[in-house]
N, C-alpha and C positions, 0 to 999 in steps of 0.2 A: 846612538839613538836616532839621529838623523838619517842615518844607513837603513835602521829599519823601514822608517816612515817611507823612504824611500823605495824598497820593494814593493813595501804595501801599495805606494800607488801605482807602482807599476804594473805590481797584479792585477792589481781592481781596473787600469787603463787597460789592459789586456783583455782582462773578463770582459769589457765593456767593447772595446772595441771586436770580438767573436759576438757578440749575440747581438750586435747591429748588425753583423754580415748579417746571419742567418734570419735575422727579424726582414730584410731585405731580401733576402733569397726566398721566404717561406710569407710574404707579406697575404696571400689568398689564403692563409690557413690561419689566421688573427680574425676572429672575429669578434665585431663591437657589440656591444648591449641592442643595438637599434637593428642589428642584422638578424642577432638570435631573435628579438620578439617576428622580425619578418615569418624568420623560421616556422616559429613558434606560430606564425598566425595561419602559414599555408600548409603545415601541420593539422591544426582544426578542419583547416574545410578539408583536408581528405579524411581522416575522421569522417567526418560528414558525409561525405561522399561513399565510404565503404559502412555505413549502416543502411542507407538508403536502397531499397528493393532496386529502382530503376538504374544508379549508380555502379551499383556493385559491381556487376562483372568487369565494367572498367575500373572500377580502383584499382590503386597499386596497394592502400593499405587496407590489408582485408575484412578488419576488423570481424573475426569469424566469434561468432556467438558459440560459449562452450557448454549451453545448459547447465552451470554451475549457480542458483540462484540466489545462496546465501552464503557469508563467511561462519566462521565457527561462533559460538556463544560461549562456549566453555561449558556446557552442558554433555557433552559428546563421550562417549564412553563405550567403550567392547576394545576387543582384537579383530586386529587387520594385519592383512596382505598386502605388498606392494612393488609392483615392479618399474624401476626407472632405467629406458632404452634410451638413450641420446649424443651415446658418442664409443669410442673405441670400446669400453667396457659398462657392464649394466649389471644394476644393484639390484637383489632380491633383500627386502624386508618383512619382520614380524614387528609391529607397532601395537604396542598398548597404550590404549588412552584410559585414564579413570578418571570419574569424579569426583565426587565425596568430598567436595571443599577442597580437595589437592589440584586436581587439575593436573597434572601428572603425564607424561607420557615417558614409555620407554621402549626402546630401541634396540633390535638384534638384526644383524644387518650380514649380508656376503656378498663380495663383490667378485662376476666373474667374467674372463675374457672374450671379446667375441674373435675367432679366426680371421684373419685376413681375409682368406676367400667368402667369406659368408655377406663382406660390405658390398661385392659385385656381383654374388650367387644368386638364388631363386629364392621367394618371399618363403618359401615351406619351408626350406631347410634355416632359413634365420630365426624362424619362431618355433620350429621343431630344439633347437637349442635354445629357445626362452624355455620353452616348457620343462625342458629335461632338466636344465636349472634349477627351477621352480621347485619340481621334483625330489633333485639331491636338497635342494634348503629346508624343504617342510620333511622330509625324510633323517636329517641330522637332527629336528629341533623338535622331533616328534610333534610334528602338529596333523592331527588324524580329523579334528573339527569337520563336519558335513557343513558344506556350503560354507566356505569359511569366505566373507567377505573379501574382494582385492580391488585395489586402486592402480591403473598403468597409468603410470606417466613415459608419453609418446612426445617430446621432444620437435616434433615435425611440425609443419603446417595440415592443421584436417579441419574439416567441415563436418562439423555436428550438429545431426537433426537429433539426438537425445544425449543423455550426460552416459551411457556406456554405447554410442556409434558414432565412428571417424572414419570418415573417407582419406586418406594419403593423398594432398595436393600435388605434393614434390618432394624429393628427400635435399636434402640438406649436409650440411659437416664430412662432404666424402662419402658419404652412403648413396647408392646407386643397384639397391637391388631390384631384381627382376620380377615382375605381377604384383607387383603391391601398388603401386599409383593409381589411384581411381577402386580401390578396393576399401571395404573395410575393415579395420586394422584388427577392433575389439573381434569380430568374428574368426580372420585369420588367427589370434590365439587362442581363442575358442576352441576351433577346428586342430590346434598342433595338441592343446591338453586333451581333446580326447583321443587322438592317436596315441599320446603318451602313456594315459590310462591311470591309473591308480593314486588320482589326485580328483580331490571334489572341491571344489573354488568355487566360487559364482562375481565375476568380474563385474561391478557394478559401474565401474568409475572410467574412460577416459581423459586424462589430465595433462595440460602441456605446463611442462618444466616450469615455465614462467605463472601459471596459475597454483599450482604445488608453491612456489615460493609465496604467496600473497598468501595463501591457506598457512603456511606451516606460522606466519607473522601475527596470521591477524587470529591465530589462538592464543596466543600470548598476549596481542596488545589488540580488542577489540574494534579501533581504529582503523585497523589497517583494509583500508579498502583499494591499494594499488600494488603490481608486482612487478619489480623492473630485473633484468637479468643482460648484465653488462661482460659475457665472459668471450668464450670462444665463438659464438654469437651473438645476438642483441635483441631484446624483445620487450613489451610493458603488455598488461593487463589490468584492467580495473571494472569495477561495478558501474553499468549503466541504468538509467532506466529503462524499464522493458518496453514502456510506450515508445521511445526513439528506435526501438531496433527493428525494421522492418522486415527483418529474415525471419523474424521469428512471429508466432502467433502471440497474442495476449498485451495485453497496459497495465497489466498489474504489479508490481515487485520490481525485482531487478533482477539484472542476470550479468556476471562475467565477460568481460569481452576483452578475445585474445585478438590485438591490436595488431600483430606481424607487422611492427613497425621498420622492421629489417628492410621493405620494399618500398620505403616511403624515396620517393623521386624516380621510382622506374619509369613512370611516366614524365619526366622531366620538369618537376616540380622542384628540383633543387639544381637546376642545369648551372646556374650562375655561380652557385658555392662550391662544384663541382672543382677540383684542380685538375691539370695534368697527371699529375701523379696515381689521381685517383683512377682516372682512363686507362693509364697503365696498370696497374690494380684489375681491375675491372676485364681487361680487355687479353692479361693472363692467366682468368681464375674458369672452373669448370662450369660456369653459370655465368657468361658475359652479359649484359645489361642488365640483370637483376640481382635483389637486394644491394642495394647502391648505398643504401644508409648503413646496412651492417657494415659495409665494405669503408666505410669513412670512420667507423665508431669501435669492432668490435676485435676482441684480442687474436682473432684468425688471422685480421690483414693487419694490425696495428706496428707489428715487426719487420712486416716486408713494405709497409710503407715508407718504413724511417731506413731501411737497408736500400732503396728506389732514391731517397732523394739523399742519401751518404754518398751514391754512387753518381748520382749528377753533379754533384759540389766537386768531386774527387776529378771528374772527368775538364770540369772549368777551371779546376787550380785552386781551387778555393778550401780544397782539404786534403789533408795527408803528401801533398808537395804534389800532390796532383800522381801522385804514385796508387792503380789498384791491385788487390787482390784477387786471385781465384776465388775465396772463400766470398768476397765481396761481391762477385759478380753472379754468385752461384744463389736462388731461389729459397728462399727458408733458413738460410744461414745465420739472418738475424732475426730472433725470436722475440715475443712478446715478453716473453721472463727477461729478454736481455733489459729492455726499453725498466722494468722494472726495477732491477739492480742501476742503470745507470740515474735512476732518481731517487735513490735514498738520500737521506736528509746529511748524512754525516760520510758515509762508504761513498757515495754517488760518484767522486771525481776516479778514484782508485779502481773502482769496478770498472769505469768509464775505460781506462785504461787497458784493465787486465783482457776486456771482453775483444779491442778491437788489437791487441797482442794476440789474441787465440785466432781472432778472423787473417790473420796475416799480415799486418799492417804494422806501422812503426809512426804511432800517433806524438805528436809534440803535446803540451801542457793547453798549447790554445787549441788544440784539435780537438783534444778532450770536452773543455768548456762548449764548444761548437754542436761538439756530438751532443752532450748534456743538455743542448738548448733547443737539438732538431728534437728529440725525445720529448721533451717537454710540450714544447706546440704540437705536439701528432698526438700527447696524451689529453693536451687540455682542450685542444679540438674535439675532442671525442669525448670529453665530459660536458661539454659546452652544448653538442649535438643533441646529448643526453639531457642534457637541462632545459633545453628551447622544447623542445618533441615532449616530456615530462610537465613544462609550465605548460603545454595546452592541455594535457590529460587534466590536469589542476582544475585548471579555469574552467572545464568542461565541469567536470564534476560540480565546483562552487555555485556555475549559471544551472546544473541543472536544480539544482536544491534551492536557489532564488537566495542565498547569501549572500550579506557582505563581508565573513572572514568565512573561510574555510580551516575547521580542524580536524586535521587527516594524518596518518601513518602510510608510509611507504615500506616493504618488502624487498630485502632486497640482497641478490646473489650474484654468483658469476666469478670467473677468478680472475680478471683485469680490477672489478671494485672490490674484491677480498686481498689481492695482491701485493696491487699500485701503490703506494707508499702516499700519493697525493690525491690520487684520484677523486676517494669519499669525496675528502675537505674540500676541491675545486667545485665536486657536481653540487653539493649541499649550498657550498656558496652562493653557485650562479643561479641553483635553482629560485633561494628565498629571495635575491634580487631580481629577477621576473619574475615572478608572483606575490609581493610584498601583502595582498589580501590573501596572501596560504601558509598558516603554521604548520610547516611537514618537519614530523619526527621519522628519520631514516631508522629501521631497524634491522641489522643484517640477520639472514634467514640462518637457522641451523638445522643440515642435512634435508634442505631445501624442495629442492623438486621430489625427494623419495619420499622423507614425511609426509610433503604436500599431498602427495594422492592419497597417503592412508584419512590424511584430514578430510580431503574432498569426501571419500567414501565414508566415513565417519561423519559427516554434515549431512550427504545424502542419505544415511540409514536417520539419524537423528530425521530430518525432515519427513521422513515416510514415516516414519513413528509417529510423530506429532502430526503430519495430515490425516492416521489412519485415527486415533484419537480425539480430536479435533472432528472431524467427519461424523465420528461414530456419538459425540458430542449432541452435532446438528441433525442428526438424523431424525434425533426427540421431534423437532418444531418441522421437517418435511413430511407437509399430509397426503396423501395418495389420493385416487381420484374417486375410490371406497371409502375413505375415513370423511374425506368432502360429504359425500352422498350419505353417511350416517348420520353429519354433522347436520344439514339440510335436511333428513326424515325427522331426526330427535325434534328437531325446533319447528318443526312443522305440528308433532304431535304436543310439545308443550305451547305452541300457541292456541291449539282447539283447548287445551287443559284450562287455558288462563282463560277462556271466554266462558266456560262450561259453570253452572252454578254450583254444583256438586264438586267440583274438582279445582274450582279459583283458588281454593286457602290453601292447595298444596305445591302448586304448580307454581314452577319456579319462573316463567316470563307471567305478569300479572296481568294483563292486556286490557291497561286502566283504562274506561272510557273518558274522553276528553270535553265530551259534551257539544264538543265542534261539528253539526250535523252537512254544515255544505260548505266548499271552496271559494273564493270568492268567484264574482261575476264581470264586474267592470262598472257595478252600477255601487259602490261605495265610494262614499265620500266625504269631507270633515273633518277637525282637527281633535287628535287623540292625545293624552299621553300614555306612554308605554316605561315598566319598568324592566330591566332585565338583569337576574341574580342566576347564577349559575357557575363562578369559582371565584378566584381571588380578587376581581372586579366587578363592579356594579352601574351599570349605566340607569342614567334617566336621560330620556327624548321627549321631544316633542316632534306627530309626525303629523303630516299634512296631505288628504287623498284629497284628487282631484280626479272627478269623471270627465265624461265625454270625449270628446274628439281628443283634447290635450290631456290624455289623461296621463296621473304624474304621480310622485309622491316623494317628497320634500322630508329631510327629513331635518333636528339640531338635537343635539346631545351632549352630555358631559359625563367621564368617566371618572369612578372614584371610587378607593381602593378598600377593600374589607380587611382591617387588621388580622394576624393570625390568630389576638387574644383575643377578638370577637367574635370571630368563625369558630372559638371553641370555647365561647363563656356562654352566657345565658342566654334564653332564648329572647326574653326583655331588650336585653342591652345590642342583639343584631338587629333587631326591629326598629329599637329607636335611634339607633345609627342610618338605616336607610332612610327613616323621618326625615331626620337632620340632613341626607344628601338631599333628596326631594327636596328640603325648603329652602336650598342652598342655592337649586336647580333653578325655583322657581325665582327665588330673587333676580337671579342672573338673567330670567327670561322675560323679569318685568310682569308675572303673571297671577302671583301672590291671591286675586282676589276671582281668579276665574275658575269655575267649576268645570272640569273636563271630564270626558269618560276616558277610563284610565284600565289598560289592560298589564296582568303584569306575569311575565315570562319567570316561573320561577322551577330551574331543570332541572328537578329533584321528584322520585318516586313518589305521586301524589294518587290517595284516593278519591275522585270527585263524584260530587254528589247532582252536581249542577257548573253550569259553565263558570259560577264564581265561585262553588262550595270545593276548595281541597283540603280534603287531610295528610299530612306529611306521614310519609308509608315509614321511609329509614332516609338518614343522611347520605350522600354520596361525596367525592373530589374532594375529602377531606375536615368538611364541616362535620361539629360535634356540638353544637350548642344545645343547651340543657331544656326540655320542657318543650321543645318544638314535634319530636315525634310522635304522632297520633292526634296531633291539633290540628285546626283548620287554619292554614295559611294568610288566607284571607281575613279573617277576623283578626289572627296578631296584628299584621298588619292595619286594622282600621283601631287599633284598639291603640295601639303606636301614635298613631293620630292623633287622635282622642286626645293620648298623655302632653301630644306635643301642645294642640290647642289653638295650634298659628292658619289652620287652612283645612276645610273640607276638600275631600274628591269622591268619585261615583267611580267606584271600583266594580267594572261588566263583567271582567273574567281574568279569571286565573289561568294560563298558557307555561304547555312546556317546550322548552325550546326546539325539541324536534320539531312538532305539532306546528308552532310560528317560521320552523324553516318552510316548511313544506306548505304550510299558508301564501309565504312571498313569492316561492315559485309557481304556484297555482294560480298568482294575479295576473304572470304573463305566459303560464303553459297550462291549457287548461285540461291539458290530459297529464300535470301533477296528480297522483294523489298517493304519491307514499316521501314522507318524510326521512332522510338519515344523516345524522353526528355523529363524524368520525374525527373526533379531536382528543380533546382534555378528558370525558368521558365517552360512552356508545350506544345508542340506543335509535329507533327504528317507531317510526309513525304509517298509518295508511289507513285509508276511508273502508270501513267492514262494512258488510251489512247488517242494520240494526236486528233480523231474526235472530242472526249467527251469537248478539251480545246478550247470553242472558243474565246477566247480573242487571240489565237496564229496562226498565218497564218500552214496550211497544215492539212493532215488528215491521214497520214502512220505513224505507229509506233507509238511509246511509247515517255513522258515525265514527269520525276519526277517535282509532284505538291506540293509544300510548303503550307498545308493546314492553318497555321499560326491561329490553333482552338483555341488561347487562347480568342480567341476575340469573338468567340460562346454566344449567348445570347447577345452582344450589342444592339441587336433589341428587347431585350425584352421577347425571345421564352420561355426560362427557370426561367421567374421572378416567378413562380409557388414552385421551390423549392429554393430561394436562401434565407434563413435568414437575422434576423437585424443585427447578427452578420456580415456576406458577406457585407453589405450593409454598415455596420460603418466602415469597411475593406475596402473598394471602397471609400467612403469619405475622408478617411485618407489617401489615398495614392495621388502618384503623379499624378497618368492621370486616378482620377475619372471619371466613368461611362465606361471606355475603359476595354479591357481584360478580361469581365466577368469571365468566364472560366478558365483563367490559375489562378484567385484570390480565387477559389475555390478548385485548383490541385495542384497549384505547390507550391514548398519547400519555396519561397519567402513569402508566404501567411499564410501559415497553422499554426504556430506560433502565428501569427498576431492573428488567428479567434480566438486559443485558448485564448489568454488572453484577449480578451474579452469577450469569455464567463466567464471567471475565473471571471472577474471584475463585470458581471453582480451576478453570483450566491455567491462571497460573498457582495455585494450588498445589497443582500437578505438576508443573513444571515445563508449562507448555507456552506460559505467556510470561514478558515481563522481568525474564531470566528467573523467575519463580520466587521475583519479589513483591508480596503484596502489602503496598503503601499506603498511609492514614487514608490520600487520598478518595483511594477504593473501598476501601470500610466505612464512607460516607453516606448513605442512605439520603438520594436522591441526587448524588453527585454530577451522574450517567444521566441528563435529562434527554427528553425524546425530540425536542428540535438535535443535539449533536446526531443521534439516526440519520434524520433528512438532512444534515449535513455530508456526512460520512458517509453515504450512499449514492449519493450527488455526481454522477456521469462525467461531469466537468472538475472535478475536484481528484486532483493526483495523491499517491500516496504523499508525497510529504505533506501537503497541507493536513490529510488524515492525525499523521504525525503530530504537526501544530497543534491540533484541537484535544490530543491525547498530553502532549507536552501540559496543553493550558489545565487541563486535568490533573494536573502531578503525576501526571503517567510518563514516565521516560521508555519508549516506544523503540524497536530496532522497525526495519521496512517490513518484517517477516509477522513480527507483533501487529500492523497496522492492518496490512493482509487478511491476517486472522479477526481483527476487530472487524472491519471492515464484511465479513462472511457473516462473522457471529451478528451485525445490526439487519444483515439481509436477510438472515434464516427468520429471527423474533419478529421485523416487519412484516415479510411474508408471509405466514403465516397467520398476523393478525387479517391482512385483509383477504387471504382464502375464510377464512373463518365469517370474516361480512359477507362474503360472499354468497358463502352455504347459508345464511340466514337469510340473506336477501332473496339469493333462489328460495325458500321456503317458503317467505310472502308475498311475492309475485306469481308464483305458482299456483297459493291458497285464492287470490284474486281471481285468476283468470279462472280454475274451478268453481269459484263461488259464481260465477256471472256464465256460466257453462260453455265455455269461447273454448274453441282449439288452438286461439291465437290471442294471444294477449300485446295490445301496443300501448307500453304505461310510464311515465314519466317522474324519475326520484328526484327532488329536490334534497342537493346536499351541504351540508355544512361542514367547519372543522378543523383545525389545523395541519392533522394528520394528514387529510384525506387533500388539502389546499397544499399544503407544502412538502408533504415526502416527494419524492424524484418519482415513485416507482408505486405507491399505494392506489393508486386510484386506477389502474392499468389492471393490478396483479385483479382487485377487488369485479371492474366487470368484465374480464376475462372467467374469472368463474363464476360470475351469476350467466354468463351466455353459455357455460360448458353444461351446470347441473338445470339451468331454466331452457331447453333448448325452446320450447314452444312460446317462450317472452320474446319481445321485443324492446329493452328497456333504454333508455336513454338517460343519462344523467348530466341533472343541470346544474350547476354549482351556486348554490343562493349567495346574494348580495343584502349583508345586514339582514340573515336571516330572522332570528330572532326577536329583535326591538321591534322592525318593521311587521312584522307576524301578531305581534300581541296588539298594533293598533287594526293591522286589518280583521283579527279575528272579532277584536272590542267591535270595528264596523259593520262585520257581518250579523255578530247579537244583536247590536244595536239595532240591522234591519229588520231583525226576523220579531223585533217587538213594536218594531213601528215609529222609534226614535230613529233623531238625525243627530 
């Protein structure tokens, strides 16, 4: 027993005492955790450096953008073609993809020789043999299909300006054929199939090996946003954002990028990690100085690295009795498969043995161990290289998505990581310990780079499908600069309609007079109160005008909130709730016993009789309370009073809030005179001439007319462009078939249309993976501040993302895209839509006053028109296209409203003699 113990430690003093030599001979090829993050760090800035326009041409790592923009969804489905070229011989395949809940793919595959002479011949006769290939495969597997889509996977380094053109940087793996460098590849096979003839393809895809692999993964595991390819070469890919990639046009989405990390340190970016060994390497291979990373990492030089430093040990005495081989001295002799057998878990030592018996050598038991141990550091180097250059792909990805975990899927192929017996386990390892903020699920690719392109071209027909659907979607909401121009004459002809006394009761803009007959002047002054009702809040102020040289106006206020079950109970019980604000108002202001003239802003379709006589025309923004339609406003209100009993007021006038916009910008622009809100509702004020008003006794002077344009098209003028979307938006609301117009404009609506386009296109199966969730079956879910969010210049896809997330919408980058188009098509067209009606009234102005030149000033209001990114731009861009002979200017009111009903109360109050 003691006999045995006794080999044992002799073994184990032996094994230990071999892999100290060699841990000493090989000490530059160990490297620490603190060396890789180095790595890893000067890894990132060339990254950095090879997306960068001004950078690039000196990078070493190319980082060449592959116009691949999306991974698969699992939605993907037809037959494809595909041919993969990248090494000694090149696979022709037929790929079926289905859906149908299977998800499915199937594979018929032939693999055929390329000639020796064809890797140093002329580019025509190497692709005149793809083609004929081609040829005999769809000729055995009767495939006759016209235009049968095809994906090349090109194995090379190319430069693509579209997803089917590659330029040949350089060839690679021993190929060295002649007119293909600086040529395009997808057209060179172009040109062999139609010499070949009697094959109809349409080649849509160029795809490097390493991109095919990320595709064939990330249809299986929707994750999979990286592709790493560790075999006879070395390479990674992964999804960037489009905003960082400077070679390419556009900030939208994302797009592929084939990293050609094989040339990271040609520049001398890894000069220090650099061994002897690898000089040697290097300085015997067909490409000396370049790809220096592949040359430390990948299974081409992995063999004859460990056969380079076998041969130095041998040469110092340190291995084999100092005795070498011809076999040992001779270039390729030791192969990447060997390095593989000699690290099996269990065979390792015995192969160890058998391999350097074939090489010519007469190895002892410690020689064995020794060799076992050079293998190991040349392999775990090379996983390590792998995992430092991988944790920056990581971390890249994590910062650009503003995480703090990343969870992600890796792709992954090559026959060093399908081989190696340890490899996987090493790179997995070292990867999750430099990146400990990245959960990566390794997933090995199956029939990798050839499926890969049938997916690529299978993603790319999917995406053209859904843009051309998608497109043909938005086409509905883009108005031409005819349908403008009709939209502008209709509303031009329904505003004469509204003013005409014959033709007011049919005419869908009702062009209510306001009673407002002048702007103000400068010479108002005194303390008002003002109320202002017009959605889910209700204000009372107190404001304060001051004339002369300091002139001013002061304003105090408190806001307070209309329940939903008042806004839609009695007309009693909203009236004496505003009471109750009012004397809530007045407590707080100490004013209980003072009698004010008191104007009140209320932005609902009124008929007036006189500056304080309105009758409520119909409810608008949601209100439905009982008994208020066809009353005078003003009387509920004092009748309210009355019930209360705590406090007289001298109610001057009844104001709509267009009307009071257009008042405050008139106190400091005196060539205001057209009122517009473009917010929560839409609707349009301007001073007419009192002849033009015949529903209004006289014909001197001026009176601002409450065009009340939401109601534009009730008759039907505009059914030409209103969608099913407008149209399920009008069903669902509360006073279907009414407001055509502002259900098209304004901020209450546009939400609305969007989610139901949303709901239609993933429907279809174009959004959302074509799952539609409680939370989109929510009616009013899609509010219209998310638009001016999600349209917002400054704001990236992902945070689009976030705001879809906070929705219960689980969003891919290609979903946000589309979101994102679908909020600009519905916006856009709201304010061409103000547009054409604003040209209508500025138009109608300057002919009423017989001017060739009109210079007129819109006071606006609104949320829409204050806070979209892009509404107020689009809006007088086309009042300056259809108005060419305006000159309009637009000011943005301050507290339009509130402030409006005290100046308008001011200006009554002048024109009777009161102060």
């Amino acid at each position: 027993m003691f006999a045995v113990h006794l080999v044992s430690f002799y073994f184990s003093k032996l094994q230990e005492d071999q892999i100290q030599k060699v841990d000493r001979f090989l000490y530059a090829m160990r490297l620490s955790d603190e060396q890789l993050k180095d790595i890893s760090t000067r890894f990132r800035a060339e990254m950095k450096k090879g997306l960068s326009r001004e950078s690039n041409a000196t990078a070493a790592v190319k980082m060449l953008p592959t116009h691949v923009h999306s991974t698969p969804d699992g939605s993907e489905k037809g037959e494809f073609l595909a041919l993969d070229l990248g090494g000694s011989k090149f696979k022709v395949l037929q790929v079926k993809v289905s859906e149908n809940g299977k998800r499915k793919v199937q594979m018929e595959s032939e693999t055929y020789p390329i000639p020796g002479e064809l890797f140093s011949g002329r580019g025509t006769e190497l692709f005149d043999h793809v083609a004929e290939s081609l040829k005999d495969f769809m000729q055995k597997n009767g495939i006759n299909q016209k235009k049968k889509p095809l994906g090349f996977t090109f194995s090379f380094p190319c430069v693509q300006s579209k997803l089917d053109e590659g330029v040949l940087l350089s060839w690679s793996k021993h190929f060295k054929v002649r007119g293909v460098q600086g040529s395009n590849v997808v057209q060179s096979l172009r040109e062999a199939i139609n010499r070949v003839r009697d094959i109809d393809v349409d080649v849509l895809a160029l795809v490097n090996d390493t991109v095919g692999t990320m595709m064939t993964c990330g249809y299986d595991d929707q994750r999979c946003e990286v592709g790493v390819i560790v075999g006879t070469g070395t390479n990674a890919c992964y999804m960037e954002e489009l905003r960082h990639i400077d070679l390419v046009e556009g900030d939208e989405g994302r797009m592929c990028i084939n990293t050609e990390w094989g040339a990271f340190g040609d520049d001398g970016a890894l000069e220090d990690f650099i061994t002897n060994f690898d000089r040697e390497i290097d300085a015997a291979s067909s490409n000396a100085g370049k790809q220096l990373f592949e040359k430390m990492v990948s299974g081409m030089y992995m063999g004859e690295l460990v056969r380079l430093i076998l041969l130095k040990m041998a040469k110092k005495g340190l291995l084999f009795g100092g005795v070498i081989s011809d076999a040992l001295r001779t270039k390729g002799k030791f192969q990447t498969k060997h390095v593989c057998q000699i690290e099996q878990y269990k065979d390792g030592l015995k192969n160890t043995m058998e391999i350097l018996t074939e090489l010519g050598l007469q190895p002892s038991t410690d020689d064995c161990i020794a060799v076992q141990h050079v293998c190991t550091i040349v392999s775990f180097r090379s996983a390590n290289l792998c995992a430092a250059a991988l944790a920056a792909i990581l971390t890249r990805i994590r910062e650009n998505r503003k995480l703090k975990t990343l969870k992600t899927t890796v792709g992954m192929d090559g026959t060093v990581y399908r081989m190696h017996p340890q490899f996987p386990k090493r790179l997995h390892k070292v990867v999750r310990r430099l990146v400990p903020d990245c959960h990566v699920r390794f997933v090995l690719s199956e029939s990798g780079s050839s499926k890969g392109a049938a997916m690529v071209t299978a993603v790319a027909q999917r995406l053209l499908s859904q843009r051309q659907h998608v497109a043909d979607t938005l086409d509905l909401f883009r108005l031409d600069q005819e349908q403008l121009r009709q939209v502008r004459d209709r509303m031009r002809v329904e505003l004469e309609r509204g003013l005409k006394k014959d033709s007011h009761a049919t005419a869908s803009v009702k062009m209510l007079p306001s009673y407002v007959c002048r702007t103000p002047d400068g010479s108002e002054t005194g303390k008002y109160l003002a109320l202002d009702l017009g959605g889910t809040n209700f204000r009372v102020l107190v404001v304060k005008i001051r004339t002369g040289i300091r002139k001013s106006v002061r304003m105090y206020n408190k806001i307070y909130a209309i329940p939903h079950e008042i806004m839609q109970g009695t007309g009693e019980e909203l009236f004496d709730h505003i009471v109750q604000c009012i004397s809530d108002f007045l407590d707080y202001m100490g004013m209980k016993n003072t009698r004010l003239p008191l104007g009140f802003t209320f932005s609902f379709p009124c008929q007036q009789a006189g500056i304080d006589k309105g009758t409520l025309v119909s409810w608008t923004k949601g209100f439905k309370a009982t008994d208020c339609e066809g009353n005078d406003v003003v009387d509920m209100l004092r009748e309210a009073i009355k019930r209360r009993n705590e406090f007289d007021l001298d109610i001057v006038a009844v104001v709509n809030d267009t009307v009071g916009t257009m008042m405050t910008c008139a106190y400091e622009d005196p060539k205001c005179e057209i009122g517009l809100i473009a917010g929560t509702g839409s609707n349009v004020c301007y001073m007419e001439e009192m002849r033009n008003i015949e529903t209004v006794e006289g014909d001197e002077g001026q009176m601002c007319v409450n065009t009340e344009w939401g109601g534009f098209g009730e008759n039907g003028c505009i059914e030409d462009i209103r969608t099913k979307y407008d149209k399920e938006v009008d069903e669902g609301s509360l006073n279907s078939g009414k407001q055509r117009f502002e259900k098209m404009t304004s901020g209450m609506y546009l939400g609305e249309i969007v989610r139901q386009i949303l709901i239609d296109l993933t429907s279809r199966g174009l959004l959302f993976r074509g799952r539609i969730t409680e939370p989109l079956k929510t009616r009013g879910i899609f509010e219209t501040k998310f638009l001016s969010q999600i349209e917002s210049d400054r704001l990236a896809l992902l945070q689009v993302r976030s705001i879809l997330q906070h929705l219960g919408l689980d969003s891919t980058c290609d979903d946000s895209i589309i979101v994102k188009e679908v909020c600009g098509a519905v916006s856009r067209r709201a304010a061409q839509l103000c547009g054409a009606g604003m040209a209508a009234v500025v138009d109608k102005i300057r002919e009423n006053r017989g001017l060739d030149h009109l210079e007129v000033t819109v006071g606006v209001d609104g949320t829409l028109y204050k806070l979209h990114p892009h509404f107020s731009r689009i809006l007088k861009a086309t009042v300056k296209e259809l108005a060419p002979k305006c000159d309009v200017e637009f000011v943005l009111s301050e507290d339009g409203s509130g402030k409006g009903a005290a100046l308008i109360t001011a200006v009554a109050k002048s024109f009777t003699g009161e102060t």
